[in-house]
Structures are given as structure tokens and as C-alpha cells.
N, C-alpha and C positions, 0 to 999 in steps of 0.2 A: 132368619137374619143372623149373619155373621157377625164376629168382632173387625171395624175395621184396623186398619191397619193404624191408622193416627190414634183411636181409640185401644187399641192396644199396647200402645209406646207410649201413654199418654206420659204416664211417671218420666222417662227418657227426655219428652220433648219441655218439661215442666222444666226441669234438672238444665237446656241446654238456655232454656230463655232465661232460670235464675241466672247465671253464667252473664251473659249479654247484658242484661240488666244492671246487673252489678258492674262492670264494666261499662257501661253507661254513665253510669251517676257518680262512676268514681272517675271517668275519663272525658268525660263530654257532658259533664254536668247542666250547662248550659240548654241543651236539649229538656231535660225533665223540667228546670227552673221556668223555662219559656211556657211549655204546656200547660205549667201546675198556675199559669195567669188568670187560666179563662175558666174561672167557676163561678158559679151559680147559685145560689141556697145550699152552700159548702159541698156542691155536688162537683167534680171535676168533670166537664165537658166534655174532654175527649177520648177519656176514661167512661164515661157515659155512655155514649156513640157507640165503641168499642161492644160494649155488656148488652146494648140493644141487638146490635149486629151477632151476639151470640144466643140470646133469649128467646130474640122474636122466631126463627129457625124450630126451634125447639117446641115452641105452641104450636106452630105449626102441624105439628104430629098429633098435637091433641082433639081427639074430638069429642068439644063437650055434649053433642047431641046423644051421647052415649050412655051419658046420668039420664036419660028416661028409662034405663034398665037397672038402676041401682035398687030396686025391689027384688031382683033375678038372685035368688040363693045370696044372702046378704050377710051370710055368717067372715065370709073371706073379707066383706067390706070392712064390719063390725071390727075383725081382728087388726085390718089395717089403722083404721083413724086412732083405735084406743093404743094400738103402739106409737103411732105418729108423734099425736097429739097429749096425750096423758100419759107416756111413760118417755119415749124418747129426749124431749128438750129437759127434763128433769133429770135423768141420767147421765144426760151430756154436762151439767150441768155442776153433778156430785163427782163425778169421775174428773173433771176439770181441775174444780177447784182442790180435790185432792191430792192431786198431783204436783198442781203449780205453786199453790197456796202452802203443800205438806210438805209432802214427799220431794220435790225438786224445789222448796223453798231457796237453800243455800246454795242454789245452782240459778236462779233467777232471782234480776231486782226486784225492788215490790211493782214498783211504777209498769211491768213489762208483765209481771204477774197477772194483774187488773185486767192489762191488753189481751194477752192468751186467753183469759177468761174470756173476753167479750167477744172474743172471734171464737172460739166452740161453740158458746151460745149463737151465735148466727148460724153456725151449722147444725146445731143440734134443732132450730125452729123452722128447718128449710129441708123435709124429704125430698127427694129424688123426683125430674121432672120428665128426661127424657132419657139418660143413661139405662132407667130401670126398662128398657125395651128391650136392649140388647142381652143385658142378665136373664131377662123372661126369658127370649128367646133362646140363652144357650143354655137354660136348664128347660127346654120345652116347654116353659108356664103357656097359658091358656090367652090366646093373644087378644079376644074379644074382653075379658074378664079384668085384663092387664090395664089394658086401657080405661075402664071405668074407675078400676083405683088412683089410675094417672089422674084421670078429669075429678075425681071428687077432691083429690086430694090438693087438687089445683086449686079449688073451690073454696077451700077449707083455709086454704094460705092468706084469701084477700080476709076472713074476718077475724083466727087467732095468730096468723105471726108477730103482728104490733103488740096484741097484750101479754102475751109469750115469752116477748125479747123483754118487751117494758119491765114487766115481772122479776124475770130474772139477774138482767143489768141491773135492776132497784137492790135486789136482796144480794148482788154481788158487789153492791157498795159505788155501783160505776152510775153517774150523773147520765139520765137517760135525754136527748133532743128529741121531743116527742114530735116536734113540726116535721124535723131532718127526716125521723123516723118511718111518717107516715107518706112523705113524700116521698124518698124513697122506696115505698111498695108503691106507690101511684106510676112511680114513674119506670122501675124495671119490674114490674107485675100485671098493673092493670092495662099500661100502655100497648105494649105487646102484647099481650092478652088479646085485647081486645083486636088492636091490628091484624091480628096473625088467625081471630074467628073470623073476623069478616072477610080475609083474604080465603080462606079456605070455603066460605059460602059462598063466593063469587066463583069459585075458579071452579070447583062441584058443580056447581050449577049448571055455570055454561061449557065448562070441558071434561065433566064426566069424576068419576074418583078415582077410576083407573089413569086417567092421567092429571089429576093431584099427586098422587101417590107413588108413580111413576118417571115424571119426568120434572115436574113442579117441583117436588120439595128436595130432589136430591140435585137440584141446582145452588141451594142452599149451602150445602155441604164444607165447602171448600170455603165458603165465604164465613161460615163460623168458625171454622178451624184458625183461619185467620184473625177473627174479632178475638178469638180469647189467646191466641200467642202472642200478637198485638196490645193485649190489653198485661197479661202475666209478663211482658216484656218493661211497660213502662212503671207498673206498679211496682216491680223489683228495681229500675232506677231509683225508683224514688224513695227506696228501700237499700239502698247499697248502705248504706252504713251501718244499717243496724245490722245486718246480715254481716257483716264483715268483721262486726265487733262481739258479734254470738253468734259464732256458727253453728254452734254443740246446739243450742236452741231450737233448730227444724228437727232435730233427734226427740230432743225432752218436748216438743208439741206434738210432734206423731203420737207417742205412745199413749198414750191418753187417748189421740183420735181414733187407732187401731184396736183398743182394746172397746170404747164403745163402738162401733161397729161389729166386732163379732158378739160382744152383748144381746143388742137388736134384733141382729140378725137370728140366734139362737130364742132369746124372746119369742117372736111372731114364729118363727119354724115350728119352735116346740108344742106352741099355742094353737098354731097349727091341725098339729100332731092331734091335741088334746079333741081338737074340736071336729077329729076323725075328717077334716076337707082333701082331697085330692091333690095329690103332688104339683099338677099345674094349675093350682093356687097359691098351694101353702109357698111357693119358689118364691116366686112374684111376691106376696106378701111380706118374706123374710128379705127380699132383696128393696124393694123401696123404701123400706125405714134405716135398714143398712146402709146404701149408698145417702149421699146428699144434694140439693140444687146448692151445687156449690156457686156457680154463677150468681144465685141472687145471694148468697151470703158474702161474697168478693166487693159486688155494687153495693150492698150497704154500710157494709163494713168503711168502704173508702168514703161514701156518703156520711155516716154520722160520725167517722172520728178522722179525720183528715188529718189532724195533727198527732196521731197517733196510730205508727204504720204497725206497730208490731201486732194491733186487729186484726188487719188485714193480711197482715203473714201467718198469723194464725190460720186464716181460712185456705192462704194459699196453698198451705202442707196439706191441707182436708184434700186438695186435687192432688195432690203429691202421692198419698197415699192410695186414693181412690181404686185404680185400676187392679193396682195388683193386691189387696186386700179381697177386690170382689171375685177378682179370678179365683181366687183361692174358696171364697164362699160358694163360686158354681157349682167347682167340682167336688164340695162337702155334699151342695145341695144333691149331686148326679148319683153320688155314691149312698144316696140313702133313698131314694124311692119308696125302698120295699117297708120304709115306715109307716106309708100312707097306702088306703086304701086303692086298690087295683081299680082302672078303667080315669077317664077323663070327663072334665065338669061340662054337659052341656049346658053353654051357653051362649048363641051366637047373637047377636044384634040385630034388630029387627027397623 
């Protein structure tokens, strides 16, 4: 698997819809004002739509039938969830508030501070859901092995993401909507989830996995790419002010997000290392805790604080930065093979 070509420009194509966006809401306000009518349990509707049409695409690729192999050499599992899950949202976390809270205090209000904070925290409690395929594969990780840490790590999201966020939102002082909270995982996690198992059980069944896999889900493609330019389009409308009035802002949130990322990512590699696993492992390993589902941290974000966009811009520089922070991790990953023991992890799915 290659990098596509939209996935590659992602940064580029982020950069063209802030632009539009903002020019939206500064021009044609009316538009964002009309759309932002039709919500729900503070979840914005069309904004919803939007994040399903990007998700569900995305599960699609996963196959949880896969976790009957999570017994198969289980050291590369072990290393993934204890990054994931017990080092990564707590690092995201400390690095955040250090920066927003510290170090860029006199360069942010407090009130925006709080925001920035609770948008890391959504990225810091949401590893990587499909991105991390394409990073496997262009450090050669092990594509049978990939995909189990994909579906476990799926797994792992419906029962700690809520106490995770709750957690940390609490001790970050920010007033947590535990209903907003939990329905949104029900509603961009479990829903798709589950739509996106059954569609794949059905269409296996009766037309094979070769043409799943094949013709099926790369129909998909173009339709996601749409859901979330669509979606980064009107979320920046509805964003044009703040944007306009801190621009220097998308700068003081990346660095924060760039510096945990290559954290993580050195974390599980080195741990990796330590744990003597095979290069396409340790790849994979060091790239899912690295990159983020920034998708479900976008949908929540907008779901539990609506009236406070500078969350969700927070999470939207997490896509900002995304592409070309991991490009840069591949080729750290390509260039050091010769760390890890010689030959490749048998492990194919049975």
C-alpha cells in the first residue's frame, strides 16, 4: 500500500478548507448560522452526518475476527495498549498543559487555554484507527500483526476512552457532560462499528474478501475524503473568528502536538527495541500510538463543547500536523531496521 495522493497533501488540503472556512463565516455567515439550528443532545447534525461518512469507511477495513489471534506472539500487543492506554493520554496531557498553561501562558487567554487543553486530551485518548495502515505499510510492518493491534485497540476505545477523557478533563479543571460524553462514543464509535462489522460479514459472505477488499471498500474512498473536507470546511466557518483573532495560535497548538508524537512514537520503538520484536512490529507499534483517530476526537470535541470552538481547533491542527510529522517518523523508522533483529514475525491469520 501506497501513500495516496489526498493522503499525502493532507496538511495542504487542511490549510485550503481553513481558508474557505473562514471565509465563510466571515462572508456568508448565514450558511454556518442556518446549519448550526439542527442539533440534537448538543451534537450538531450535519456535522454528525459528515464524521459518520468519514468513520464508518474506516471500520470498514477493520477486521475484528482477527482478535482470535491476539494470543499469537503477544509481546507487540502488550507494548501497544500500555503505550496507548497508560502512557500516551497522560503525556498528552502533561506536555499540553505545559505549554498552554506555562510556557505559552502570555501568549494565550486563560479561557482558550482550558479549550487547547481539552482538545489534546481528545487526541491524546483516540490512537489511530485507519491511517496507521498506510504508515505499516510504508515501513513494511507486518500487515496480518497490524491489523490485530488495529481491532484490539478498537476494542479498547468503547470501554477506556470515556473514563480517560472524564479523568483528565476533571483534573484539568474543565466541567465534564458525561451523558454528551458517552453518547458521543455511542454515536461515532459504536454506531459505525457496528454498521461497518455487519456490512463486512455480509458482503464476505456472499461476494468473497477478494472483492470486499477490492472493489467494496475502495468505493468508499472518495466519499470519505469528502465527509471530512465537508466536515473541516464548516467546522472552520464556525470557527472563523477565533481563527482570525489568533492566528499565531494553530502555531502555539502544533508544537505541543508535534513534540508528543515524536515522544510516543520513540516510546513504543525504543520499547520495541528493548523487547528484541522484529522491525515489522516494532514500526506499526511506534506508528499507532504516534499518529491519532483524529476523526473521533473532531466529533467529540464538537459534541461536548459546542459553545467552545477553540476544542475543536485544537484537534483540528492534530490533522494539520498529522501527515507530515508521520512522514518524517517512516523514514526515521526505514532508516534504523538494523536495530532490530533480522528476518520477519510469522504471523498470518488463520
Amino acid at each position: 500500500m501506497k501513500i495516496g495522493f489526498f493522503e499525502k497533501y493532507l496538511t495542504i488540503f487542511v490549510l485550503i478548507c481553513m481558508l474557505i472556512g473562514v471565509l465563510i463565516g466571515r462572508y456568508l455567515s448565514a450558511i454556518p448560522d442556518f446549519l448550526n439550528q439542527f442539533e440534537f443532545a448538543s451534537v450538531n447534525i450535519p456535522i454528525g452526518i459528515l464524521i459518520w461518512i468519514m468513520i464508518y469507511p474506516m471500520m470498514l477495513k477493520v477486521d475484528f475476527t482477527s482478535v482470535k489471534n491476539v494470543g499469537k506472539k503477544p509481546k507487540g500487543l502488550y507494548l501497544t495498549w500500555i503505550v496507548n492506554w497508560l502512557i500516551k493520554p497522560f503525556t498528552m496531557f502533561g506536555i499540553a498543559y505545559l505549554f498552554f498553561y506555562v510556557i505559552f501562558s502570555n501568549l494565550i487567554p486563560a479561557n482558550l487555554q482550558q479549550d487547547y487543553l481539552a482538545g489534546a486530551v481528545l487526541l491524546g485518548a483516540a490512537p489511530c484507527t485507519a491511517m496507521v495502515f498506510v504508515w505499516s505499510s510504508l515501513t513494511r510492518g507486518n500487515p496480518a500483526y497490524t491489523l490485530v493491534q488495529v481491532a484490539t485497540n478498537d476494542l479498547i476505545v468503547l470501554v477506556l476512552f470515556v473514563p480517560i477523557v472524564g479523568l483528565l478533563l476533571g483534573i484539568g479543571g474543565i466541567s465534564v457532560p458525561w451523558v454528551t460524553l458517552f453518547l458521543s462514543v455511542f454515536l461515532f464509535v459504536v454506531i459505525p462499528l457496528v454498521a461497518a462489522s455487519l456490512t463486512r460479514y455480509f458482503i464476505v459472505k456472499h461476494k468473497g474478501i477478494e472483492f470486499f477488499n477490492t472493489r467494496f471498500v475502495p468505493k468508499f474512498s472518495k466519499i470519505t475524503i469528502s465527509g471530512l473536507l465537508l466536515t473541516l470546511i464548516l467546522i472552520f466557518s464556525l470557527q472563523s473568528e477565533l481563527i482570525i483573532s489568533n492566528p499565531l495560535h494553530i502555531v502555539l497548538i502544533a508544537i505541543p502536538l508535534i513534540l508528543q508524537t515524536f515522544l510516543i512514537f520513540f516510546i513504543a520503538y525504543f520499547g520495541a527495541r528493548k523487547l528484541r520484536l522484529t522491525h515489522d512490529v516494532a514500526a506499526p507499534a511506534g506508528m499507532i500510538g504516534a499518529s491519532n483517530f483524529f476523526e473521533l476526537a473532531v466529533a467529540v470535541a464538537v459534541a461536548l463543547f459546542p459553545l467552545n470552538p477553540g476544542v475543536a481547533l485544537a484537534t483540528i491542527v492534530g490533522v494539520l500536523v498529522e501527515v507530515p510529522v508521520m512522514l518524517m517518523l517512516v523514514k526515521i523508522a526505514n532508516k534504523t531496521k538494523n536495530w532490530f533483529p533480522k528476518g520477519e514475525l510469522n504471523y498470518e491469520e488463520t
